[in-house]
Predicted model as a PDB file, atoms N, CA, C, CB and O in Angstrom, pLDDT in the B-factor column:
MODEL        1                                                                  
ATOM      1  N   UNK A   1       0.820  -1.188   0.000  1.00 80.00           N  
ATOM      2  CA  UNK A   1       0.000   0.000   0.000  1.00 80.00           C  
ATOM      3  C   UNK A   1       0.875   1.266   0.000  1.00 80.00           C  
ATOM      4  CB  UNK A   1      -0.939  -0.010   1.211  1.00 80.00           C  
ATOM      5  O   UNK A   1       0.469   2.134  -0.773  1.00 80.00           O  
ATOM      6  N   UNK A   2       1.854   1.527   0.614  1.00 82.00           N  
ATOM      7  CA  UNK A   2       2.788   2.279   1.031  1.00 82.00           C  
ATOM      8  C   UNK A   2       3.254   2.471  -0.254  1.00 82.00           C  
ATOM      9  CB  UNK A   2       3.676   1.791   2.062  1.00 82.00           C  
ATOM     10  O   UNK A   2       3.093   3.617  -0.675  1.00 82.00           O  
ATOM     11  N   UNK A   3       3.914   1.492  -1.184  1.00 87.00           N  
ATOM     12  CA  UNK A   3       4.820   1.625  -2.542  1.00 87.00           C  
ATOM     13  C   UNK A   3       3.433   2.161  -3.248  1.00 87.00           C  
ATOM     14  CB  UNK A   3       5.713  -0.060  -3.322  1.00 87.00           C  
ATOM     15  O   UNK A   3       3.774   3.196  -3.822  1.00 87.00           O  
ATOM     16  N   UNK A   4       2.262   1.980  -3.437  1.00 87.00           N  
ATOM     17  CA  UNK A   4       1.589   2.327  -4.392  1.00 87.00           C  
ATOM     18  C   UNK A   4       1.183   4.039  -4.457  1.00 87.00           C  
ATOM     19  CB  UNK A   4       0.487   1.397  -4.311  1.00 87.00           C  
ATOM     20  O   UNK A   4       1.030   4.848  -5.372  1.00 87.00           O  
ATOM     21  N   UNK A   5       1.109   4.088  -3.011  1.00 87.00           N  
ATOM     22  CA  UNK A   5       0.705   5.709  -2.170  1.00 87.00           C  
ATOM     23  C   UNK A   5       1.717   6.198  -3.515  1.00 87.00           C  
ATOM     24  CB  UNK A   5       1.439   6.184   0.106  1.00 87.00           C  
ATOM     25  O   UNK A   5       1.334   6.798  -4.520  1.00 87.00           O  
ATOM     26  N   UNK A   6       3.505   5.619  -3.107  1.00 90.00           N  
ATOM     27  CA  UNK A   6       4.781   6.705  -3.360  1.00 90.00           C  
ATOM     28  C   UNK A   6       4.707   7.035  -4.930  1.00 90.00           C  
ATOM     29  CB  UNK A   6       6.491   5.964  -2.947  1.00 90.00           C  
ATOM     30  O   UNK A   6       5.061   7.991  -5.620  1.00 90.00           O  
ATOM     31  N   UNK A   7       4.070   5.781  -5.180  1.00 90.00           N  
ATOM     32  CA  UNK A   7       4.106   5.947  -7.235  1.00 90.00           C  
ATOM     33  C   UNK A   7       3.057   6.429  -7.794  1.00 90.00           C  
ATOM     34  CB  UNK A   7       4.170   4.514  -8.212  1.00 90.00           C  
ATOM     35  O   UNK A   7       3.130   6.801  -8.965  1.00 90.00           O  
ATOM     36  N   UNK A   8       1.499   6.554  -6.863  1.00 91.00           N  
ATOM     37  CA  UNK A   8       0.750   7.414  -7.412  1.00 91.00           C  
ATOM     38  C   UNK A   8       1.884   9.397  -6.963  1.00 91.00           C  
ATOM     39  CB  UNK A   8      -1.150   6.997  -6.532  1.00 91.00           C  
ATOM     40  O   UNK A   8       1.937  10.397  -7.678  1.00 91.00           O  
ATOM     41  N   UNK A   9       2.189   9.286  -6.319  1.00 89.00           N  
ATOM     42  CA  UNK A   9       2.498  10.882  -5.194  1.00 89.00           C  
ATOM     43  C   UNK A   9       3.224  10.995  -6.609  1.00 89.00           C  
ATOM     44  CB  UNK A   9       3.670  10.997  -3.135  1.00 89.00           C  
ATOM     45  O   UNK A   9       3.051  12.071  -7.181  1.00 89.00           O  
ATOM     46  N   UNK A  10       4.053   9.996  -7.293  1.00 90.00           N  
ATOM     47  CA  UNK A  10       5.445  10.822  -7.775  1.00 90.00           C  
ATOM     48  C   UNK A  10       4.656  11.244  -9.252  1.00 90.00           C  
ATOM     49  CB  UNK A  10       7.256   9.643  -7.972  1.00 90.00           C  
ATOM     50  O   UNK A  10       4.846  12.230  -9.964  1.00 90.00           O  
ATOM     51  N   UNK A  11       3.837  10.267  -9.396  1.00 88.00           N  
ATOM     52  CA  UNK A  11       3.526  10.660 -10.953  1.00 88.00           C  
ATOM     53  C   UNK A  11       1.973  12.045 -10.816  1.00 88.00           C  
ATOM     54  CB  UNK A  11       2.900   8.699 -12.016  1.00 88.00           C  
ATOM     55  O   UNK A  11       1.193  12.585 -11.600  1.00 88.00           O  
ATOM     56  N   UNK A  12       2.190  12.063  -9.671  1.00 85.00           N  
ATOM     57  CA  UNK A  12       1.071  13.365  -9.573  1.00 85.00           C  
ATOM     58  C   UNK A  12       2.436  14.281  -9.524  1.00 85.00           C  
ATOM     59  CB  UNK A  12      -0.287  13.500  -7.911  1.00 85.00           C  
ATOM     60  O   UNK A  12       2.623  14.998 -10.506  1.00 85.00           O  
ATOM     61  N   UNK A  13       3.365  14.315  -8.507  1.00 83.00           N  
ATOM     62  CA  UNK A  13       4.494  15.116  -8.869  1.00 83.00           C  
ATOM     63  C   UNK A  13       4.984  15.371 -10.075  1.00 83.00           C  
ATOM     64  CB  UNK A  13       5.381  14.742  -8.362  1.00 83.00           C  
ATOM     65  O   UNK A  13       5.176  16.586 -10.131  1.00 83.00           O  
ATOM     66  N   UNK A  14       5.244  14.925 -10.935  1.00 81.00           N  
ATOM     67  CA  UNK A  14       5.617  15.062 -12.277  1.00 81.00           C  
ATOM     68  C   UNK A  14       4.737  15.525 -13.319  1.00 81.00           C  
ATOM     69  CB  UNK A  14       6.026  13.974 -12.647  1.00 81.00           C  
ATOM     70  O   UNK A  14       5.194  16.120 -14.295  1.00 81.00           O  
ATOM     71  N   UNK A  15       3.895  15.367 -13.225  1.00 77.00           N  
ATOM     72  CA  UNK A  15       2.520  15.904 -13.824  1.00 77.00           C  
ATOM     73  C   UNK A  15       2.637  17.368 -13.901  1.00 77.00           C  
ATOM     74  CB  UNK A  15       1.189  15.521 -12.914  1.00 77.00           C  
ATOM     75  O   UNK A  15       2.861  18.168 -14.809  1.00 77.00           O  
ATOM     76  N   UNK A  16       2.304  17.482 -12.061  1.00 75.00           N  
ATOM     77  CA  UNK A  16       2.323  19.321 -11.896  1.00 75.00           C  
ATOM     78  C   UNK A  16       3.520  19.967 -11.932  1.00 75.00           C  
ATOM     79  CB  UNK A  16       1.787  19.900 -10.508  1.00 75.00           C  
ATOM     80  O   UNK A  16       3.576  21.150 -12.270  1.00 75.00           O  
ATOM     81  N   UNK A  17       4.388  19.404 -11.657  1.00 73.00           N  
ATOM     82  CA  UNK A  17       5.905  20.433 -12.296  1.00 73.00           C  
ATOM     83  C   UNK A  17       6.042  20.581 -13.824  1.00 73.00           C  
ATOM     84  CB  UNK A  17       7.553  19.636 -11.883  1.00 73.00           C  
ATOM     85  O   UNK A  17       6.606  21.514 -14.396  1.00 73.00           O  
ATOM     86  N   UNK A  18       5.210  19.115 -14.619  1.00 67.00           N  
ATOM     87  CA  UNK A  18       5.173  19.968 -16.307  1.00 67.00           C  
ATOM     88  C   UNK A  18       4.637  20.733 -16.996  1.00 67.00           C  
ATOM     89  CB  UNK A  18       5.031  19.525 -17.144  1.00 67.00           C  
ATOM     90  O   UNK A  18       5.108  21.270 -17.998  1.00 67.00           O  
ATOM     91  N   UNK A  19       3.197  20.922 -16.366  1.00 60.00           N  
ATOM     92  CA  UNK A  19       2.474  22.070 -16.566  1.00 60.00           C  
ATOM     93  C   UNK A  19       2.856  23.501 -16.968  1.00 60.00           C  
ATOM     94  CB  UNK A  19       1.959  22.161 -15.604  1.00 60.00           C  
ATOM     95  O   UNK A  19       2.354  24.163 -17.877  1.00 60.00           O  
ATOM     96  N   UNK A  20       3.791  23.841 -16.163  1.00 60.00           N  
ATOM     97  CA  UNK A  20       4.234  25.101 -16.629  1.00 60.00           C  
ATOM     98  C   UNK A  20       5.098  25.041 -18.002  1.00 60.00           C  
ATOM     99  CB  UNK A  20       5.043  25.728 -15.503  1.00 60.00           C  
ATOM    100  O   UNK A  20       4.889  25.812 -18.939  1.00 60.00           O  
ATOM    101  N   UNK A  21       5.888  24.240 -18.004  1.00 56.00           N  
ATOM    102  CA  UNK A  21       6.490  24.268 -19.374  1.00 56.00           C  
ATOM    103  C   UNK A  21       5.368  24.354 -20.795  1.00 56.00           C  
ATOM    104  CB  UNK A  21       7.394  22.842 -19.433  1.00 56.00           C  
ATOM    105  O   UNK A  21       5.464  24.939 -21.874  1.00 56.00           O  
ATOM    106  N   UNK A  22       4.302  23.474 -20.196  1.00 54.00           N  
ATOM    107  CA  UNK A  22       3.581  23.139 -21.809  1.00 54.00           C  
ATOM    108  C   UNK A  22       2.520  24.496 -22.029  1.00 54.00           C  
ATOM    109  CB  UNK A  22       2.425  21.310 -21.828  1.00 54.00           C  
ATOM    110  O   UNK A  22       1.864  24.739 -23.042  1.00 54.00           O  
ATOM    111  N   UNK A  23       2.571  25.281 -20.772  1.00 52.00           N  
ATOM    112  CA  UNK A  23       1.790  26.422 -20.570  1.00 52.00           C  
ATOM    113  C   UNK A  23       2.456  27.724 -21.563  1.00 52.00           C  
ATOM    114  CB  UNK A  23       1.800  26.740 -18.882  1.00 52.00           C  
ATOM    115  O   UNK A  23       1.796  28.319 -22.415  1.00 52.00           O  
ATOM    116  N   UNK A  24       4.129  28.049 -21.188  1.00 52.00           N  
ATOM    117  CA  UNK A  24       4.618  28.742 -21.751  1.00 52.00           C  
ATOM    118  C   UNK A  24       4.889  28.261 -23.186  1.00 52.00           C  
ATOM    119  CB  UNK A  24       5.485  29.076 -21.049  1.00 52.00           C  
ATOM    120  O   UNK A  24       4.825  29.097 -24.087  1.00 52.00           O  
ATOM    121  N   UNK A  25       5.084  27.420 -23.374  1.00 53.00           N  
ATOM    122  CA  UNK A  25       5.007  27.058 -25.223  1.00 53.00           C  
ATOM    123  C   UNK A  25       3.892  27.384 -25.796  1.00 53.00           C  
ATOM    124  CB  UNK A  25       5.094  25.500 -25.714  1.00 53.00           C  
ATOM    125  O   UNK A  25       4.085  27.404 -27.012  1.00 53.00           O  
ATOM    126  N   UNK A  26       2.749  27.668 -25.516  1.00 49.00           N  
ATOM    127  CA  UNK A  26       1.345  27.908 -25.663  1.00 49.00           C  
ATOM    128  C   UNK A  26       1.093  29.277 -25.846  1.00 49.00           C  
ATOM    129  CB  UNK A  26       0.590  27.432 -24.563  1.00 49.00           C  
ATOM    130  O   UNK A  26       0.153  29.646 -26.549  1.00 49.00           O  
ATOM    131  N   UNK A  27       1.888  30.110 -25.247  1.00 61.00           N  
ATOM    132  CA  UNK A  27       1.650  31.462 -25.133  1.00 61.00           C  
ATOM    133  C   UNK A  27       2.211  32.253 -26.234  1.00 61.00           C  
ATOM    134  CB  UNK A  27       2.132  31.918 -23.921  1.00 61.00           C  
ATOM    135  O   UNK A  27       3.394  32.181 -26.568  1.00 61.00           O  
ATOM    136  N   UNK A  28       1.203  33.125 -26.877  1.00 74.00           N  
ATOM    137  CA  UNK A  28       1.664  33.599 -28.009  1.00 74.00           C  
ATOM    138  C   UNK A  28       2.470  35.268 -27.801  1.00 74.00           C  
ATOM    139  CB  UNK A  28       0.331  33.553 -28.990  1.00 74.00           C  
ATOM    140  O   UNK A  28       1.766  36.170 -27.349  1.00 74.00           O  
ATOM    141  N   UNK A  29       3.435  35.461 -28.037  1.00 77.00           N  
ATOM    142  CA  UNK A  29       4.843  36.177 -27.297  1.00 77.00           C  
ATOM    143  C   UNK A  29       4.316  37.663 -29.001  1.00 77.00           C  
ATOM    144  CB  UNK A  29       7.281  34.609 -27.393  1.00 77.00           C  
ATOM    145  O   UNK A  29       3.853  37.320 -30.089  1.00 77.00           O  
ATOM    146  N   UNK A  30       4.530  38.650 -28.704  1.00 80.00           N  
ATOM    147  CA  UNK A  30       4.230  39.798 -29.042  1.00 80.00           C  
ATOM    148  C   UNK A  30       5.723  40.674 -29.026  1.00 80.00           C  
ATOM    149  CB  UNK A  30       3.068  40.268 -28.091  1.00 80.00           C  
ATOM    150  O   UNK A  30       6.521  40.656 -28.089  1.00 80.00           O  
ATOM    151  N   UNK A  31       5.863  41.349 -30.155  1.00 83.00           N  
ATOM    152  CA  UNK A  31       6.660  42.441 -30.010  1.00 83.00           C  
ATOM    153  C   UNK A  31       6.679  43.847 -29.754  1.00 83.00           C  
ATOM    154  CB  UNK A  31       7.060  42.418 -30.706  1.00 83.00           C  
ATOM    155  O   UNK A  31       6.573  44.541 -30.766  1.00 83.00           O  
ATOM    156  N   UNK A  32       6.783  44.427 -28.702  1.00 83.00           N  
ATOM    157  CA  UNK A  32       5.712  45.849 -28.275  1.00 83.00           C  
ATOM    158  C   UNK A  32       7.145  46.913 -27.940  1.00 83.00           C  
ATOM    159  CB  UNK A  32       4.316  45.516 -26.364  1.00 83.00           C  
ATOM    160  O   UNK A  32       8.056  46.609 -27.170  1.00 83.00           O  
ATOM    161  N   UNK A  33       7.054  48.109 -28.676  1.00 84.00           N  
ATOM    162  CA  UNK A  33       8.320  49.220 -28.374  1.00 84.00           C  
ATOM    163  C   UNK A  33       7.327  50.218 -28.241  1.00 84.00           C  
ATOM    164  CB  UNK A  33       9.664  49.585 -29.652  1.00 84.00           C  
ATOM    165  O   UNK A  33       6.402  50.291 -29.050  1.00 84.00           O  
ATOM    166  N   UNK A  34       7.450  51.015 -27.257  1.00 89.00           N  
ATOM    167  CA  UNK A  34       6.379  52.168 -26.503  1.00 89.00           C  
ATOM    168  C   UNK A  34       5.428  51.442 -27.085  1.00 89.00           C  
ATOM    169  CB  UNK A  34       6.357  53.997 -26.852  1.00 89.00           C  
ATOM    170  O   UNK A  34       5.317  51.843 -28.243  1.00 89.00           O  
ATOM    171  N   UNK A  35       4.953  50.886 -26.942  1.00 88.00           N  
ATOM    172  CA  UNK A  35       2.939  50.394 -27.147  1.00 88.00           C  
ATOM    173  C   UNK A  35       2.333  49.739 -28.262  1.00 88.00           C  
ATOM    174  CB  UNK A  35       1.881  51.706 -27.255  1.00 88.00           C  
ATOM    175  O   UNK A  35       1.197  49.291 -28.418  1.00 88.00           O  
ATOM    176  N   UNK A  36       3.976  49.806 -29.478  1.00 90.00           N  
ATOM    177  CA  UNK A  36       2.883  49.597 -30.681  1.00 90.00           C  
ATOM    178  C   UNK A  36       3.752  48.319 -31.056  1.00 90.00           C  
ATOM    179  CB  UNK A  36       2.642  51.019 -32.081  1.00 90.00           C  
ATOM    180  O   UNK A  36       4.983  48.305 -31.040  1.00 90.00           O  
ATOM    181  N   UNK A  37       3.082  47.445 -31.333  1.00 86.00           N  
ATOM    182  CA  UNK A  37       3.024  46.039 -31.853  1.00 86.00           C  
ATOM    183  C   UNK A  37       4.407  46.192 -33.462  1.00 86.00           C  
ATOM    184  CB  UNK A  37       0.880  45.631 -32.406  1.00 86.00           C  
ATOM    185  O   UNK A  37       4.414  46.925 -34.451  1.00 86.00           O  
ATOM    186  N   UNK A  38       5.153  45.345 -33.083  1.00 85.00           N  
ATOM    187  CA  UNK A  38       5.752  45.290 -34.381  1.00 85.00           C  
ATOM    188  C   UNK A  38       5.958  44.452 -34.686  1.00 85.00           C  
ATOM    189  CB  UNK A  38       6.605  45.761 -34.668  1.00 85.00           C  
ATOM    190  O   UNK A  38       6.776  43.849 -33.991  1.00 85.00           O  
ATOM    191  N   UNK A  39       5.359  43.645 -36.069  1.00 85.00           N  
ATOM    192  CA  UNK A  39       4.976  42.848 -36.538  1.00 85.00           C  
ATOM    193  C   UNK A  39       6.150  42.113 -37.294  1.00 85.00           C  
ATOM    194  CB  UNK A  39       3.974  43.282 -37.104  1.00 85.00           C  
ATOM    195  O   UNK A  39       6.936  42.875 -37.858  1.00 85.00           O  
ATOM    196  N   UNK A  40       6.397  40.797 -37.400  1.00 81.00           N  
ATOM    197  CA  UNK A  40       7.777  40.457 -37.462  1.00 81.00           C  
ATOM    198  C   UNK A  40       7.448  38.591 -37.976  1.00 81.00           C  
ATOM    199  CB  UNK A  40       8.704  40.847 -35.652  1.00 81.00           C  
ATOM    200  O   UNK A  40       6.606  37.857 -37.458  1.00 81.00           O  
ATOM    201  N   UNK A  41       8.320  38.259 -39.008  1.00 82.00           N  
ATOM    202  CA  UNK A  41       7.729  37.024 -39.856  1.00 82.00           C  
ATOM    203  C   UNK A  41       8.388  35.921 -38.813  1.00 82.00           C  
ATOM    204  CB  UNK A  41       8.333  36.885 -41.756  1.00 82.00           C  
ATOM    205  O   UNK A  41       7.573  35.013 -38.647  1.00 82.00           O  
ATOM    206  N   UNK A  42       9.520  35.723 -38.109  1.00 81.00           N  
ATOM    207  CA  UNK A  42      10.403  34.895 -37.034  1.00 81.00           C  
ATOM    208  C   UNK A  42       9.240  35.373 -35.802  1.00 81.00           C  
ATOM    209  CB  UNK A  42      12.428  35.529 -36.776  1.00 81.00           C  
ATOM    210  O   UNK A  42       8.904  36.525 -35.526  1.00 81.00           O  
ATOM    211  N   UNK A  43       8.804  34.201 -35.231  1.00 80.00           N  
ATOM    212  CA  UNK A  43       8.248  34.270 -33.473  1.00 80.00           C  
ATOM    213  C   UNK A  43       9.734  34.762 -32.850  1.00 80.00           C  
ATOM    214  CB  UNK A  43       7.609  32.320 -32.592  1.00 80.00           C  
ATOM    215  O   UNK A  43      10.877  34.596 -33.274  1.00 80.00           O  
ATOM    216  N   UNK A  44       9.248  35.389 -31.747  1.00 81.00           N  
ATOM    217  CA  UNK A  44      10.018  35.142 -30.347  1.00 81.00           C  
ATOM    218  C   UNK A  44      10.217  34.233 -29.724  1.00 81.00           C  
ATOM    219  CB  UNK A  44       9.696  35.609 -29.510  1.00 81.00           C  
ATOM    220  O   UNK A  44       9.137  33.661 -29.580  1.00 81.00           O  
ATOM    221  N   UNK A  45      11.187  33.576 -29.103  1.00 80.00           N  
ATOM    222  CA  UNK A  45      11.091  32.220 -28.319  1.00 80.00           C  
ATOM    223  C   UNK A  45      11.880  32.680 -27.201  1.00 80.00           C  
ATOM    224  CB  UNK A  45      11.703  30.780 -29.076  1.00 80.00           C  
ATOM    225  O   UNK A  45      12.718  33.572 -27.336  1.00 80.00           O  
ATOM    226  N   UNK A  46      11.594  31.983 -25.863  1.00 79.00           N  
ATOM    227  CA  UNK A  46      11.945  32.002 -24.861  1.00 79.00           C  
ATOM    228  C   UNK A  46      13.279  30.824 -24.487  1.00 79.00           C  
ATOM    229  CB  UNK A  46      10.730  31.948 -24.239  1.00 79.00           C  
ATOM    230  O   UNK A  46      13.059  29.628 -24.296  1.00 79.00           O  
ATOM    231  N   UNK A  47      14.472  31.373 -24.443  1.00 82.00           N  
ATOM    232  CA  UNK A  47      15.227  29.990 -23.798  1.00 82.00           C  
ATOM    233  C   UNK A  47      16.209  30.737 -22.706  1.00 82.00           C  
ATOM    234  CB  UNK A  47      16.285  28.911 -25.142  1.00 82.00           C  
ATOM    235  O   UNK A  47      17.067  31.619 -22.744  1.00 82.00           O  
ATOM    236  N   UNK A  48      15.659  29.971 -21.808  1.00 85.00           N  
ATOM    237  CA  UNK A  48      16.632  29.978 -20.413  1.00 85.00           C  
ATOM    238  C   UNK A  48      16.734  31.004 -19.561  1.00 85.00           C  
ATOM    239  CB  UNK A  48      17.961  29.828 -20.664  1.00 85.00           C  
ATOM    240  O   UNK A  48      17.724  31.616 -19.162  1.00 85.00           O  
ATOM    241  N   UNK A  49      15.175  31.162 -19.241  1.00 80.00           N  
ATOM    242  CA  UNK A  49      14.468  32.504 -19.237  1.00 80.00           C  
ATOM    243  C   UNK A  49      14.630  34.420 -19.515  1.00 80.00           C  
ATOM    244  CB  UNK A  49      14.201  32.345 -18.168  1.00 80.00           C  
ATOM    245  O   UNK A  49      14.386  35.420 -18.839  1.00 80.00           O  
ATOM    246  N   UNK A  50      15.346  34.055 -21.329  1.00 84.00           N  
ATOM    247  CA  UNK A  50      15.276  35.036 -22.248  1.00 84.00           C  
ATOM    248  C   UNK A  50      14.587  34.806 -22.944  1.00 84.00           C  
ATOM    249  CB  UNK A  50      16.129  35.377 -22.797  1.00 84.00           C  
ATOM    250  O   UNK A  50      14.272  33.667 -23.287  1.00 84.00           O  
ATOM    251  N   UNK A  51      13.751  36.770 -23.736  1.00 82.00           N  
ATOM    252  CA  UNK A  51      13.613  36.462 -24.776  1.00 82.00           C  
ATOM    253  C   UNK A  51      14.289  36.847 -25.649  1.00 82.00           C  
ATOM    254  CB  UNK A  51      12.780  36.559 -24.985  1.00 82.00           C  
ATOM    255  O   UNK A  51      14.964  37.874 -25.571  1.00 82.00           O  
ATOM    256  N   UNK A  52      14.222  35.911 -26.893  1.00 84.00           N  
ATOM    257  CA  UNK A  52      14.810  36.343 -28.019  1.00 84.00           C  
ATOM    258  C   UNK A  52      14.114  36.482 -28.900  1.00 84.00           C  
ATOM    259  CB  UNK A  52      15.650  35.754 -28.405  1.00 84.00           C  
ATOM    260  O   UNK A  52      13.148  35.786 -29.213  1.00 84.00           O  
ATOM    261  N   UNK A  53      14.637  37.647 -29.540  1.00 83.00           N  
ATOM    262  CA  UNK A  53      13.739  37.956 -30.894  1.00 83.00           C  
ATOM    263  C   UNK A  53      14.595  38.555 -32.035  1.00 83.00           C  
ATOM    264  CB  UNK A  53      12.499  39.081 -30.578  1.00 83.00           C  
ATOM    265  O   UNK A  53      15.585  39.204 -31.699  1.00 83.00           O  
ATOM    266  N   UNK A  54      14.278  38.382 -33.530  1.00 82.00           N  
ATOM    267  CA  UNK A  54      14.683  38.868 -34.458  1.00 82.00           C  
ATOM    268  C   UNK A  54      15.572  39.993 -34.443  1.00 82.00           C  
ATOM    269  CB  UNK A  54      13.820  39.019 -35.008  1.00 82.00           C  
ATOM    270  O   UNK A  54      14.939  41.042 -34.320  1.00 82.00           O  
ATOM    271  N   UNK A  55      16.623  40.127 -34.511  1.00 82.00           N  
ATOM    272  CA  UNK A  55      17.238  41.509 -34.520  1.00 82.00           C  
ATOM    273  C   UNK A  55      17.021  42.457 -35.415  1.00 82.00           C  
ATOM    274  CB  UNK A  55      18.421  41.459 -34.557  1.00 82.00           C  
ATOM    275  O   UNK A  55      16.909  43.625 -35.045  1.00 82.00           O  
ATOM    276  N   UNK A  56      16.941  42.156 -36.534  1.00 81.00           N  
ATOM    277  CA  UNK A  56      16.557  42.787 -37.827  1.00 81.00           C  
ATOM    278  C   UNK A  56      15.119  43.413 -37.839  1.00 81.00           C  
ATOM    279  CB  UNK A  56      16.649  41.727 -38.943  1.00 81.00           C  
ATOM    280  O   UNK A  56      15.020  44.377 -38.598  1.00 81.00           O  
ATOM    281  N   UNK A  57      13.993  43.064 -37.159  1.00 72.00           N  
ATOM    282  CA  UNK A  57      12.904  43.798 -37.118  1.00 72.00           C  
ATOM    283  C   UNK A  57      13.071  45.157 -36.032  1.00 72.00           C  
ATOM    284  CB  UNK A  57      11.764  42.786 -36.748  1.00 72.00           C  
ATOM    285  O   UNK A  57      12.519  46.244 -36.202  1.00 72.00           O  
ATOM    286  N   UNK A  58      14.049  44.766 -34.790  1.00 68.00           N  
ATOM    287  CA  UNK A  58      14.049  46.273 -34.123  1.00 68.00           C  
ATOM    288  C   UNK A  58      14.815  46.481 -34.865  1.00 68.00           C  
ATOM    289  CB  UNK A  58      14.367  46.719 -32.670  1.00 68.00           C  
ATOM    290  O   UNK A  58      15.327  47.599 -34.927  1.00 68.00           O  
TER     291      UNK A  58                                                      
ENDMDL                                                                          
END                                                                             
């Protein structure tokens, strides 16, 4: 009973720590300089909590 408790706990653990990752891939990332949207053919992507974006559009 005890081993089953630990392997349901871990795979509920693992579950909710991935959530956030599949959350931020989901999110659609915007380019904004004083307020106005600049529209740009390359997304932004987030790695290693930067963003990066196109250099050539600023």
């Amino acid at each position: 009973m005890k081993r089953i408790f630990s392997v349901v706990f871990l795979i509920f653990l693992l579950v909710i720590t991935s959530l956030p990752a599949y959350a931020a891939a989901a999110t659609n990332i915007q380019i904004k300089v004083d307020g106005v949207v600049i529209p740009s053919e390359v997304d932004p992507e987030i790695r290693n909590t930067r963003t990066m974006v196109p250099l050539r559009v600023i």
